[in-house]
Each structure stands twice: as structure tokens, then as C-alpha cells.
Backbone as a ProteinNet text record, in pm:
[ID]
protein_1_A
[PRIMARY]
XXXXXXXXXXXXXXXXXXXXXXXXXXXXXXXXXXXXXXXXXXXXXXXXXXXXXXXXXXXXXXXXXXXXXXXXXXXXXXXXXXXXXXXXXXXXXXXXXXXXXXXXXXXXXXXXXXXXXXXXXXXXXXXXXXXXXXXXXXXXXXXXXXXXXX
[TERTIARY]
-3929.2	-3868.6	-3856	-3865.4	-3892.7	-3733.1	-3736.9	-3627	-3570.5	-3678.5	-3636.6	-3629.9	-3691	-3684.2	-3541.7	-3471.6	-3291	-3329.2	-3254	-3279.5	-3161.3	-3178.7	-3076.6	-3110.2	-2958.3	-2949.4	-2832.1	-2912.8	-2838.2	-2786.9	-2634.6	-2585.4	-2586.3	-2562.2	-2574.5	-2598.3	-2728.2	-2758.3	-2745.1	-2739	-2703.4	-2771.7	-2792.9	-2793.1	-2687.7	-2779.6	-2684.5	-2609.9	-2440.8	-2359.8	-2394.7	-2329.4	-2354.8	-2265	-2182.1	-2104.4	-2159.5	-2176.5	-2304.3	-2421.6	-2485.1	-2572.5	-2586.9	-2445.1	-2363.2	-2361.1	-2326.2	-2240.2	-2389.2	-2444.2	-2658	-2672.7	-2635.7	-2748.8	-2654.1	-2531.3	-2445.2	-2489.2	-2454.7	-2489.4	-2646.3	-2732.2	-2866.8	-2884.5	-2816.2	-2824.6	-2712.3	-2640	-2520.9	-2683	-2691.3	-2811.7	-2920.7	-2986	-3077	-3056.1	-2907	-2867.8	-2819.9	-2798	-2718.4	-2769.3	-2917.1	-2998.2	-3024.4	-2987.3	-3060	-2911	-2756.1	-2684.7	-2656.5	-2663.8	-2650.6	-2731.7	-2824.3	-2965.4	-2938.1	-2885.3	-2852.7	-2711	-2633.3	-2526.5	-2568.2	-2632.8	-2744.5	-2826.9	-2881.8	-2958.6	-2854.4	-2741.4	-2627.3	-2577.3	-2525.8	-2475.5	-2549.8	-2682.9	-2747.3	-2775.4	-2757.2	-2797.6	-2629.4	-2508.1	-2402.7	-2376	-2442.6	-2443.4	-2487.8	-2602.1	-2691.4	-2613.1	-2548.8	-2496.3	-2386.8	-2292.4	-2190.6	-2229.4	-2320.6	-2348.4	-2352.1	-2412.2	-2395.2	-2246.3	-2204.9	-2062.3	-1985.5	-1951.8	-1894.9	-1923	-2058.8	-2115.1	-2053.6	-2044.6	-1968.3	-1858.7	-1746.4	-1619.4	-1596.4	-1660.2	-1596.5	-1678.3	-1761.8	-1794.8	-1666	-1615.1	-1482.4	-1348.7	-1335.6	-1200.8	-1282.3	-1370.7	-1379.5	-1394.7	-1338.3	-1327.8	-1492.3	-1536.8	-1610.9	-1771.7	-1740.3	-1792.7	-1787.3	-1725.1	-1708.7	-1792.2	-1826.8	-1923.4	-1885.1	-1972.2	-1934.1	-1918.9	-1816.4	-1803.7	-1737.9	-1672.4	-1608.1	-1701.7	-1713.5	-1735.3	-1665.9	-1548.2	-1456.2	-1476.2	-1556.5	-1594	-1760.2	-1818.2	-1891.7	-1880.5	-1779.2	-1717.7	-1693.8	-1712	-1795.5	-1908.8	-1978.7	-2161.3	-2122	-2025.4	-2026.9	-2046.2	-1923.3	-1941.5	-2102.6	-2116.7	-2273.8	-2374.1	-2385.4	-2396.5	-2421.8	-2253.2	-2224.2	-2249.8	-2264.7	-2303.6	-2460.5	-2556.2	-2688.4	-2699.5	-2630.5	-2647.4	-2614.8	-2484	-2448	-2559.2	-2608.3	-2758.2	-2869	-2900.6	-3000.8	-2954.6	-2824.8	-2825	-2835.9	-2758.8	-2792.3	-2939.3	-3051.6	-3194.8	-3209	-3161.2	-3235.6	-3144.7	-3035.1	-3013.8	-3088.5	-3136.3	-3198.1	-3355.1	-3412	-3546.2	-3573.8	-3657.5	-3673.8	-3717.7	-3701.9	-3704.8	-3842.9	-3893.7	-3982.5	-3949.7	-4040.5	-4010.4	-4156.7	-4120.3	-4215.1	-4173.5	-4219.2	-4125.2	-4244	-4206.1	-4345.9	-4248.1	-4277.6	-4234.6	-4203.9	-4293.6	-4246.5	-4158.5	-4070.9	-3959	-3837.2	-3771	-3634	-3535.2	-3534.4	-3451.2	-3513	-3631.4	-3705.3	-3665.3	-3637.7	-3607.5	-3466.9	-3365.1	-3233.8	-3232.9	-3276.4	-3234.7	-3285.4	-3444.2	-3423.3	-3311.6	-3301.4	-3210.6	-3082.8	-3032.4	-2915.1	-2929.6	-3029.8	-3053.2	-3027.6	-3125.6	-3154	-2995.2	-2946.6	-2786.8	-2688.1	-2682.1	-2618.5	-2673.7	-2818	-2859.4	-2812.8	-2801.3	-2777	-2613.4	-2547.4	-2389.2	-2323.6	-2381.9	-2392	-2438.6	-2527.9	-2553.5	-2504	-2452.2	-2346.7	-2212.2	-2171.5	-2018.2	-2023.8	-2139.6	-2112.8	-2121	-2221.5	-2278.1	-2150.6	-2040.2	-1983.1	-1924.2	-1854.3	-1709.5	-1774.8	-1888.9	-1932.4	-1905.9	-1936.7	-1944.6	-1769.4	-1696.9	-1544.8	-1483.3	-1511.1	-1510.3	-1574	-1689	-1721.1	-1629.4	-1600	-1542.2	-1325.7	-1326.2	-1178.6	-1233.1	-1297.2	-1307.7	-1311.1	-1437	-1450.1	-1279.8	-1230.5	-1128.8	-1004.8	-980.1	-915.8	-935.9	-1060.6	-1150.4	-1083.8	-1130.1	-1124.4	-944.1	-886.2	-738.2	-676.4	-762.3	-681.9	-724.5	-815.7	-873.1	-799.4	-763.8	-668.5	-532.1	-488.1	-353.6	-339.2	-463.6	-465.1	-462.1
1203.3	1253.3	1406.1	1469.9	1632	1690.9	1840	1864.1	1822	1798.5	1857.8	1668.7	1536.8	1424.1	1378.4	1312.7	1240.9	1117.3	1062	914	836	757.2	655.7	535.4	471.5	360.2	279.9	165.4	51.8	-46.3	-52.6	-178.4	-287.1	-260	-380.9	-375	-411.7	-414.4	-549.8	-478.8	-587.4	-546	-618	-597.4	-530.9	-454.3	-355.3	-449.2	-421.7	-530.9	-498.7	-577.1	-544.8	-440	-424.9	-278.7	-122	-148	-49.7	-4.2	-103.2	-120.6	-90.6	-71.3	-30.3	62.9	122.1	316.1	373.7	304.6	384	397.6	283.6	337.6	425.1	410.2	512.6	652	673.4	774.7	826.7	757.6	805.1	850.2	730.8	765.2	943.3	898.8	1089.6	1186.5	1163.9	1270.9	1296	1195.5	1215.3	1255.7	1152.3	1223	1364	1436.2	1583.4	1654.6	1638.5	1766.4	1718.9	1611.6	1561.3	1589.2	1555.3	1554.1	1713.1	1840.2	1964.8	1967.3	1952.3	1926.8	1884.7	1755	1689.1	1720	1785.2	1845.8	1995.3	2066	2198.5	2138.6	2036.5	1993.7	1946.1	1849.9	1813.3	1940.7	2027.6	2171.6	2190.5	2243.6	2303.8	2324.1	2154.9	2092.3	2127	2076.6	2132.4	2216.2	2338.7	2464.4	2513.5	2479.6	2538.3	2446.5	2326.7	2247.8	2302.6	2413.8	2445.7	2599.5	2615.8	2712.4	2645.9	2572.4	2533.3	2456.4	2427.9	2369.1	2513.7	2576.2	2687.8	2767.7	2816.5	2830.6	2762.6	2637.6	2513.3	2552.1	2563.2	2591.6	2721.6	2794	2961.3	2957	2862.8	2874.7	2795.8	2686.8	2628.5	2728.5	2798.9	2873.6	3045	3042.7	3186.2	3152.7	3203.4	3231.4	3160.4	3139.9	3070.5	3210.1	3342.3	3401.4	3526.8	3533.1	3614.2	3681.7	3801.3	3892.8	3969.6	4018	4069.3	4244	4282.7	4439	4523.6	4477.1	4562.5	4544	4641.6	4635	4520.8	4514.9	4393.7	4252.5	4272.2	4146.1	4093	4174.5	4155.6	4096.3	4072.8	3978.7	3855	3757.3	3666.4	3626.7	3672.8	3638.3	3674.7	3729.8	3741.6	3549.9	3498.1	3399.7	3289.9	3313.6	3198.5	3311.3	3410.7	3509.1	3431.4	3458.2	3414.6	3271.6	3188.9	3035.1	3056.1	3116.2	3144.1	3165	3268.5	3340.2	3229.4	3151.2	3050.8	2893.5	2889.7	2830	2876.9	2962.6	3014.1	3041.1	3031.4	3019.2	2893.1	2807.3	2671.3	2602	2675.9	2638	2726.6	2883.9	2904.9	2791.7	2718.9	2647.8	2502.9	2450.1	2336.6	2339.7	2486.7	2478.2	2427.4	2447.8	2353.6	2509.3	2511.6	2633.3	2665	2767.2	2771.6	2759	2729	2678.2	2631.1	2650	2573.8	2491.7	2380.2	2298.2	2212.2	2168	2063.7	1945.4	1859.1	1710.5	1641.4	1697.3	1672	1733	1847.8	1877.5	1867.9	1773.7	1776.1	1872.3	1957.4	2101.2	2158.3	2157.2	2234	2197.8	2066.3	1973.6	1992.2	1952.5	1983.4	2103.8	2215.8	2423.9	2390.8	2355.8	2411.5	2319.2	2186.6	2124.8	2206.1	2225.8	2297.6	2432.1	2503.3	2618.1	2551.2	2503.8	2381.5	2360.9	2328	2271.5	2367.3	2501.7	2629.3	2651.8	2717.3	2768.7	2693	2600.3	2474	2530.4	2522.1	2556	2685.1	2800.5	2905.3	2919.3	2890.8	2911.7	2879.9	2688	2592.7	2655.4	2735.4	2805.2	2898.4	2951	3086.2	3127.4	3001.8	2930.9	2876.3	2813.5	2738.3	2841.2	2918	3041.6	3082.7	3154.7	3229.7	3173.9	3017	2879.7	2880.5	2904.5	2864.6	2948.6	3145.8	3206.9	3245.2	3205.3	3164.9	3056.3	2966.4	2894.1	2934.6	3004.8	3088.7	3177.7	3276.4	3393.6	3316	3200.3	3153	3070.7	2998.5	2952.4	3089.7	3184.4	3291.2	3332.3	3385.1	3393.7	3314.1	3189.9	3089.3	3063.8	3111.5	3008.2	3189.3	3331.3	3417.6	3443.9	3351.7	3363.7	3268.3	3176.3	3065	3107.4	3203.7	3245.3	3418.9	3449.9	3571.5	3500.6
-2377.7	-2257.5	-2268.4	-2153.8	-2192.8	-2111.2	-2120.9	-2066.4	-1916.1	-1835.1	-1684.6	-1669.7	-1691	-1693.8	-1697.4	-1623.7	-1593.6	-1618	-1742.3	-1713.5	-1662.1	-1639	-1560	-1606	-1623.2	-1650.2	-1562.5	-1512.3	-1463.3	-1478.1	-1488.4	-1510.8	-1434	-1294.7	-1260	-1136	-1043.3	-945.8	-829.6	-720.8	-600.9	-492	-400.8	-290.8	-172	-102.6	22.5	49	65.1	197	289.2	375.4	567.7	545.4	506.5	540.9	479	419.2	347.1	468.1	468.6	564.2	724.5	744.5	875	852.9	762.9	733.8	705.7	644.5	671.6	769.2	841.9	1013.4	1066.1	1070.2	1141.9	1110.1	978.7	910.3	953.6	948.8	989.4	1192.6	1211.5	1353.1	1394.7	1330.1	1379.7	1293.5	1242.1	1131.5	1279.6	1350.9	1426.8	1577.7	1613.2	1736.4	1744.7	1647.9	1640.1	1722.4	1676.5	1743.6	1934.7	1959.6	2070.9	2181.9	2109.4	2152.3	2232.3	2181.1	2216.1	2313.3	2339.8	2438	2544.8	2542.1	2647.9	2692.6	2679.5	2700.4	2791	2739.8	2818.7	2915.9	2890.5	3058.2	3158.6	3104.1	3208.6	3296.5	3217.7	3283.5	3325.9	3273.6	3388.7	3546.6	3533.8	3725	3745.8	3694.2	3686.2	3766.1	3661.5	3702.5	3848.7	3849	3995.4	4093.6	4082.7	4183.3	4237.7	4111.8	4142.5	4278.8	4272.3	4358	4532.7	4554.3	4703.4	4707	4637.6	4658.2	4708.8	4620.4	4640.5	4802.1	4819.3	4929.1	5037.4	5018.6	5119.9	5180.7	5038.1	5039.8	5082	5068.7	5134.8	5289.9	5341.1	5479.1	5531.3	5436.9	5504.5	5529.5	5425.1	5449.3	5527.2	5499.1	5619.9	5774.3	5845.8	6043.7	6078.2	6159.1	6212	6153.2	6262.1	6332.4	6217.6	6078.7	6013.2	5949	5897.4	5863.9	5748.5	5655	5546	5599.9	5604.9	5621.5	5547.7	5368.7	5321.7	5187	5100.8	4943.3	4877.2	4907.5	4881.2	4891	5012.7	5032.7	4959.2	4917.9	4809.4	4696	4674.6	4507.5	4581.3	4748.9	4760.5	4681.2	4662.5	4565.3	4438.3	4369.3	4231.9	4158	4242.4	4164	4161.5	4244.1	4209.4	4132.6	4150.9	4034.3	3885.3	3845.2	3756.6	3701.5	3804.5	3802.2	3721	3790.4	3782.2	3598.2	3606	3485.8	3358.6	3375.5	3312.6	3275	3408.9	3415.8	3339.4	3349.5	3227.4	3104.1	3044.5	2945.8	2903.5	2927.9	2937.6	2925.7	2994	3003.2	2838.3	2786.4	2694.2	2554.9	2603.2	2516.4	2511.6	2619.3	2638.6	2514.8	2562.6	2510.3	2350.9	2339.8	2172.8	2129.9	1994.1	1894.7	1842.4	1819.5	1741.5	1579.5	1481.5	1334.2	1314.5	1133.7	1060	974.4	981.5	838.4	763.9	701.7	587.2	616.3	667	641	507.9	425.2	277.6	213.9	296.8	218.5	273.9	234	332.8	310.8	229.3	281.8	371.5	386.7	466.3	654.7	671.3	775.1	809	708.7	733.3	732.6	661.5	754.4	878.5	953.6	1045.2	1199.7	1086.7	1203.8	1214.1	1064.9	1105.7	1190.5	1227.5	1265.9	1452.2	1473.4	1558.7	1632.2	1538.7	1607.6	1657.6	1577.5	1558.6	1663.8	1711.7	1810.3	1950.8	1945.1	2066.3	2116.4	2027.1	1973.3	2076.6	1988.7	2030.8	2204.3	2229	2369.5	2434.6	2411.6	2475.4	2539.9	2410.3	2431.8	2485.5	2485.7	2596.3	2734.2	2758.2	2909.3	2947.2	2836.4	2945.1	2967.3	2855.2	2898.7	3039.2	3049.7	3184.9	3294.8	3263.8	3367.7	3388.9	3301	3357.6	3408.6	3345.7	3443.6	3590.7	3615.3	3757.8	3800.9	3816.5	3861.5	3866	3804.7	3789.8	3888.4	3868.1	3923.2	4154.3	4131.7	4271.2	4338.6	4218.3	4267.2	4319.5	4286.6	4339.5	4419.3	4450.7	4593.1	4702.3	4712.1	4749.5	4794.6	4732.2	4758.5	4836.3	4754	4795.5	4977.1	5038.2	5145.1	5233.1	5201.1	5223.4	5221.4	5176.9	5220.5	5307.3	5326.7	5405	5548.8
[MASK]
++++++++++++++++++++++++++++++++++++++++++++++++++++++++++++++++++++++++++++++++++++++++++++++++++++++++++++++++++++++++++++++++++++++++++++++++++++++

């Protein structure tokens, strides 16, 4: 036996339980859904997102005068928020997209970095799309309610 060779010895072998056997697939399945879960969370928002724009649109034709017209600078921070919706939307799409990478199938560090990269990147975009996404929707709800009491 040379240096780098581990031997192992077994005392006493069995067969997987079903509970064993349960906590594998679990375990394998969270391992495979990770990357799929962030994904599908960025495509949900997305339509989300762009949906939240004609809603909004809706709602400020409901609370503005019939016959009303945009005539102040002021009244320009109307369109900020689907703006902001938009913008929140494309981040969301650059979180949806799949990554560029190289990996060898034969090395599973090689597989787990770029998943973890994979997941981080998903992560990151997720949280920042939404913050934008919740300030549009803050920023429209003020709008919205401060038009309703003028």
C-alpha cells in the first residue's frame, strides 16, 4: 500500500433503510431543485412585474377626473412607477437567463462551484428586482391614495 492509498475496513454491512433511502432522495432532490427553484421564482415576477404595469395604469385612470391632462412636472412622477416596474422586469429576465460556464462532468467540484455560482447569481438579482419591484409599488401606492384625497 503506498502513501496516498486509504484503506477501509468494514464491520458490518446492511442494507439502505427506507429512511435512509428517504433522506437520499430528499437530499438529492433539494441538491437539483436549487438551481431550478431561483429560476422559476424570476420567471413568476417577471409576468408579475409587466402585469403590475397595466394594473396600475387602470387604477390611476380610476382615481384621475374623467377629462384630465398632464400639465405640471409634478405630474410626471405618474410614469415613474411602471418605469420602475419595467426596470424590475428586466432584472428579473437577467436573473431568469442561464449562465455562461464550463464544467467537466467528471468533476464534481467542478459542478457544485458553478451551481453554487448559479444559485448566488439567481439570489442576487432576485433581491434586487424585488426591492425595485416593492419600491414601485410603494412609490405607485402614494401616488395613487395621494390623488384620492386631493
Amino acid at each position: 500500500m503506498t502513501k496516498n492509498e486509504t484503506k477501509i475496513k468494514l464491520e458490518q454491512v446492511q442494507d439502505i433503510t427506507p429512511h435512509n433511502k428517504a433522506l437520499y432522495e430528499a437530499g438529492k432532490k433539494l441538491l437539483v431543485d436549487s438551481v431550478d427553484v431561483g429560476r422559476e421564482f424570476c420567471k413568476f415576477m417577471t409576468t408579475t412585474t409587466l402585469g403590475a404595469i397595466p394594473v396600475y395604469l387602470a387604477l390611476l385612470k380610476l382615481v384621475l377626473p374623467k377629462d384630465y391632462s398632464l400639465h405640471s412636472y409634478d405630474e410626471v412622477l405618474f410614469v415613474v412607477p411602471p418605469i420602475i416596474f419595467l426596470i424590475s422586469a428586466v432584472l428579473f429576465v437577467l436573473g431568469y437567463f442561464p449562465q455562461k460556464g464550463k464544467l467537466s462532468l467528471d468533476l464534481p467540484d467542478e459542478i457544485e462551484r458553478e451551481r453554487s455560482v448559479t444559485i448566488s447569481r439567481r439570489h442576487r438579482y432576485a433581491v434586487f428586482a424585488f426591492s425595485v419591484f416593492c419600491v414601485g409599488i410603494v412609490l405607485g401606492v402614494w401616488i395613487l391614495i395621494s390623488r384620492l384625497i386631493k
